[in-house]
C-alpha positions in Angstrom: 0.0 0.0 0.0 2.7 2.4 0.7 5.0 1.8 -2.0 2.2 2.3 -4.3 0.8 5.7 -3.0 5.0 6.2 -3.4 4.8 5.0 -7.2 2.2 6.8 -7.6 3.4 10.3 -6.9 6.9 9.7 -8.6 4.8 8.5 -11.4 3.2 12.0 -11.3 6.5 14.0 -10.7 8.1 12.7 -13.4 5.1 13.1 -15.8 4.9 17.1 -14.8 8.5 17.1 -15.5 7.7 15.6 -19.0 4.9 18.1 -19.6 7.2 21.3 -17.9 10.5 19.8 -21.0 7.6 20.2 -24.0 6.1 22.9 -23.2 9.3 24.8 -22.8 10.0 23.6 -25.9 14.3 23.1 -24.8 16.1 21.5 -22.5 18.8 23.6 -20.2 22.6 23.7 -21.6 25.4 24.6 -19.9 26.7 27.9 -20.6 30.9 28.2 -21.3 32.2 31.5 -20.1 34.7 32.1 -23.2 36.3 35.5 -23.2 37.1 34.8 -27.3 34.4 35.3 -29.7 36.3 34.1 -32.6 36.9 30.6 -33.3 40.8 30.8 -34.8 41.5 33.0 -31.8 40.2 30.7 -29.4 42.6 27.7 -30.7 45.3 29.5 -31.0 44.2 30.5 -26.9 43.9 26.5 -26.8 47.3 25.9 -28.3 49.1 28.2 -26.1 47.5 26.9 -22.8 48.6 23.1 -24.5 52.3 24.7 -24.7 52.1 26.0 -21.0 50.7 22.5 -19.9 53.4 20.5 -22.2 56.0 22.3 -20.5 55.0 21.9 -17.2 54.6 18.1 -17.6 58.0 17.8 -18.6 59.6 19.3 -15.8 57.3 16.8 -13.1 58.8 14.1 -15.8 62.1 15.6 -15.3 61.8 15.3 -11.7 60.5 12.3 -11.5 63.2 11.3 -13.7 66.0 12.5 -11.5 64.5 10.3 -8.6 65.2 13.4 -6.1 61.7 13.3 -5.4 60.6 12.6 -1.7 57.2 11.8 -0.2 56.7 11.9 3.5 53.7 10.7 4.7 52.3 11.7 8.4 49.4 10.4 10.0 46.4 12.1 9.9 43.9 10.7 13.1 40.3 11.9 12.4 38.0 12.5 14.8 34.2 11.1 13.8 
């Protein structure tokens, strides 16, 4: 009885959810803020930001490389 009075209303829900998408007549999008209107400019913005993040992979490469790295690990007690 009670999980079908709980059917029931999801049933409902999801059916004014239905009605709410076709009347509207779209679903919501996500919204990119991106400062550059023009497509070439914006992959040659992409590009550069590749070349800043290529570089900065090959110096954690480099280090990791070298072996100097060192991890220390401390224990961390928390309280619940």
């Amino acid at each position: 009885m009670k999980s079908s009075k709980l059917l029931g209303i999801i049933v409902i829900l999801q059916t004014v959810l239905l009605v709410g998408l076709w009347l509207n007549g779209s679903s919501p999008r996500a919204q990119a803020d991106v400062p550059v209107s023009n497509p070439s400019e914006r992959q040659l913005a992409m590009l550069d930001e590749l070349r800043t993040l290529n570089g900065k992979i090959d110096q954690l490469n480099k280090l990791l490389a070298d072996g100097k790295l060192e991890v220390k690990v401390t224990r961390v007690d928390i309280k619940r």
